[in-house]
C-alpha positions, 0 to 999 in steps of 0.5 A, a space after each residue: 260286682 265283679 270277683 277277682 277271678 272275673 266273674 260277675 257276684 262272687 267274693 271280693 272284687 271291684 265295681 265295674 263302672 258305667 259304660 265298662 270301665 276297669 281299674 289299671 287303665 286299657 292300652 292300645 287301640 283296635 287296628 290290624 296293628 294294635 290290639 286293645 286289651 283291659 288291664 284287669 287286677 286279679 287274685 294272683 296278680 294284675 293281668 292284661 285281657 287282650 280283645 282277641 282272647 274275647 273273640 276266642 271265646 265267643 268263637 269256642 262257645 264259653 258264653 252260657 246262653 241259655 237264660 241270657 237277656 239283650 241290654 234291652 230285656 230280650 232273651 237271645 240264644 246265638 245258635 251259631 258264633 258265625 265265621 272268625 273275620 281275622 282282616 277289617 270288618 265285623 269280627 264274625 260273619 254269618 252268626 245267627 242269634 235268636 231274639 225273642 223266638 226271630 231268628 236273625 243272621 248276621 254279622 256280629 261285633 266283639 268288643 270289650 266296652 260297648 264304647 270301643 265301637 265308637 272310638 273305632 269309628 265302626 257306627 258311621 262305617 258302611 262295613 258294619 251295616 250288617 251287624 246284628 249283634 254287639 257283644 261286649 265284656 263289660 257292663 255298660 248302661 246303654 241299651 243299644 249301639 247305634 249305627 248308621 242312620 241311627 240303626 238301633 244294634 242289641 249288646 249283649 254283655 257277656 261277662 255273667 254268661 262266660 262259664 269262667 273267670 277272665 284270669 283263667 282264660 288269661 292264663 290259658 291263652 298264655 299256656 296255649 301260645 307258650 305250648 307251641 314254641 317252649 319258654 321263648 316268649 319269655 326268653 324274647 322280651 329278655 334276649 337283649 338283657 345282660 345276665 345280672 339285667 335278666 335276673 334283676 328284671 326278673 326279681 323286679 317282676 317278682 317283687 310286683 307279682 308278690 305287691 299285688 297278692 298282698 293288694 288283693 289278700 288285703 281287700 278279700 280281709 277287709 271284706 270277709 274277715 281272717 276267717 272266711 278270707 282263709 276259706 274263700 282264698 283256699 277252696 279257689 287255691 284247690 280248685 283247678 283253673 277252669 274251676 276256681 270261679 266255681 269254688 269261689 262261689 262255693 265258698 260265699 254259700 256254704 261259709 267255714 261253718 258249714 264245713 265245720 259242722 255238716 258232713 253233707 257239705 261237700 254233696 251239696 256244694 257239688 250238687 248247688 253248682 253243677 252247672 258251673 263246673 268244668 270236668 273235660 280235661 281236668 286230671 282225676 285228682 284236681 277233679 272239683 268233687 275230689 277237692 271238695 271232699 278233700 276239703 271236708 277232711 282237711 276241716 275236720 281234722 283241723 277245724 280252726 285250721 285259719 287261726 293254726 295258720 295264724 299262730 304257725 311260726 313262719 320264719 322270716 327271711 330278709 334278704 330275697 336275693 340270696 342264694 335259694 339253697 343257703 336260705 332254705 338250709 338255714 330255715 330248714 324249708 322242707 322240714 317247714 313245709 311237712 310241719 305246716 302241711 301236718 300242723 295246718 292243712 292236717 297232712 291232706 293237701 301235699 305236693 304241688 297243689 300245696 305250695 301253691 296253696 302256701 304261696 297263693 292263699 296262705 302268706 299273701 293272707 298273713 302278710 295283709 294281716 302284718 306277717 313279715 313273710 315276703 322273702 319266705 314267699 319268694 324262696 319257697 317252692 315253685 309248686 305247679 309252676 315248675 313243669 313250665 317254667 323250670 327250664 326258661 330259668 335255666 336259660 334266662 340265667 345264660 345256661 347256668 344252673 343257678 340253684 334250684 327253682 323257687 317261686 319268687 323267680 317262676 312268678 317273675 318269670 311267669 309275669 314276664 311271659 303274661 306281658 310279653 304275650 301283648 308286647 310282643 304281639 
């Protein structure tokens, strides 16, 4: 089982399929020209996870090695990731991996079905006789890649071993690429639009950014229930990006009761997941041991906070593409947002990382359960987003100014800057 954060065993996920198989269907083909990438859906949205982005990891060390098996039972330590090959060949020369205690140095091929080395040609291919390693993303039955004259090469699936999940390296390849040349990727795929076209796709983008929490809030209901669907989706809304894998898991262990009831739950959870935690680059205050214990105070000031949430009275707004600032007088928004905090997070989660937990959590989970919250999601505020996004608005608007910036249109511009990071490569 694979979480919607992509790691393999924890919440809500989808069955990965003999052979590595991933729902939404794979684009491309490997070449120097066309890169192969999965369409992976995700807790926040469907998004693509490109093969480059693999070879990244494996050349950073995010693959957790230290009780890894080959397909074929083996233990394998890699003690060096190899030389990144960015021309035709294997992907890394002069890797050494450890198989059973024997040290082996070699090339090693990255992909992300054990299928692809076929479809690429690479088993009848002289290039790739020195392989002596197959890593692959996604779990496939077969013990063994075959080579040339039947040479038996050992696969490795990396998707249990990576410290992450497959969302949050997604999205920090997108962060990363946007970094060194502000907005502009999202402003290529929109250059040749007119304005009511820009604006239009955006809200198109928006509209299936919201679908698709929805999709996923819905299946996370039907599995766990209102309740603990509550708790899983806000432990992973609090953790920050490198840590939500690990809040997920918190969340399957130490269930709402445990919060409820036992104030050494925060330790523990600490603790119980020590080794999965990410703390180099976090800021102090999205640090995971601060968060659970922010946690733990939000429970025990609102204990049923899941069935406070339920029985808020979330206005609903039925027209999405009306002005933000009319809509947000007329419900009286920032007033909304104090009661809601106050009424159901128990004042403890403010700011930023609390609209994202309004618009990531909470309304995709009333909206699965029949809530009509569709256009309050979009108005709402863009939260975390914003720092990243507000001036692309500004310029894919055509310079206006357009009213403030609320989530539905940073989503959208969000999902447009995803994809374009494939399109346009």
């Amino acid at each position: 089982m694979v979480d919607v954060a992509g790691r393999s065993g924890v919440g809500v996920g989808f069955e990965v399929p003999p052979g590595g198989t991933v729902p939404g269907g794979v684009t491309g083909e490997g070449s120097l020209h066309a890169e192969v990438v999965a369409e992976i859906p995700g807790e926040y949205g469907s998004f693509v996870f490109p093969e480059r982005v693999l070879q990244k990891l494996w050349l950073r060390r995010e693959v957790d090695d230290g009780d890894a098996r080959l397909q074929d039972g083996r233990r394998v330590r890699v003690r060096e990731p190899g030389r990144w090959n960015h021309l035709g060949g294997p992907d890394f020369g002069s890797a050494v991996v450890e198989i059973d205690g024997c040290r082996r140095v070699g090339d090693v091929e990255v992909h992300l079905r054990e299928r692809d080395w076929y479809a690429h040609g690479h088993g009848a291919d002289p290039a790739y006789d020195g392989v002596v390693l197959h890593a692959v993303l996604f779990p496939t039955v077969e013990a063994w890649t075959k080579g040339r004259e039947e040479r038996r090469i050992p696969i490795l699936v990396l998707l249990p071993l990576l410290r992450r999940g497959l969302e949050d390296y997604a999205a920090d390849e997108v962060i990363e690429r946007l970094a060194g040349r502000p907005e502009t990727r999202i402003l290529d795929i929109l250059q040749g639009c007119t304005p009511t076209e820009r604006r239009e796709r955006v809200l198109a983008a928006a509209v299936a950014r919201w679908e698709e929490k929805v999709r996923w809030a819905r299946l996370r209901l039907e599995h766990l229930g209102w309740r603990e669907a509550c708790h899983h989706a806000a432990l992973q809304a609090l953790g920050a990006r490198p840590n939500r894998a690990a809040m997920l898991q918190v969340a399957s262990v130490w269930p709402l009761s445990a919060w409820q009831h036992g104030q050494e739950t925060p330790g523990l959870a600490w603790a119980g997941q020590r080794s999965r935690w990410t703390v180099q680059g976090v800021r102090p205050a999205n640090h995971p041991q601060r968060r659970l214990q922010q946690y733990a105070e939000w429970v025990a000031r609102v204990p049923e906070w899941p069935e406070r949430l339920w029985e808020f009275p979330w206005p609903a707004v039925a027209n999405i593409a009306a002005e933000v600032a009319n809509v947000r007088r007329g419900v009286d928004l920032s007033h909304l947002r104090q009661w809601a905090c106050a009424a159901v997070a128990g004042g403890v989660v403010r700011g930023g990382r609390f609209d994202s937990l309004v618009c990531d959590a909470w309304l995709p989970l009333l909206a699965a359960r029949g809530r009509d919250v569709a256009g309050l999601w979009f108005h709402w505020f863009p939260g975390e987003l914003a720092s990243t996004l507000r001036h692309a608005r500004v310029m894919a608007d055509g310079g206006e100014a357009g009213g403030p910036l609320c989530q539905g249109v940073a989503q959208g511009l969000w999902a447009i800057g995803m994809n374009s990071e494939i399109a346009l490569q």
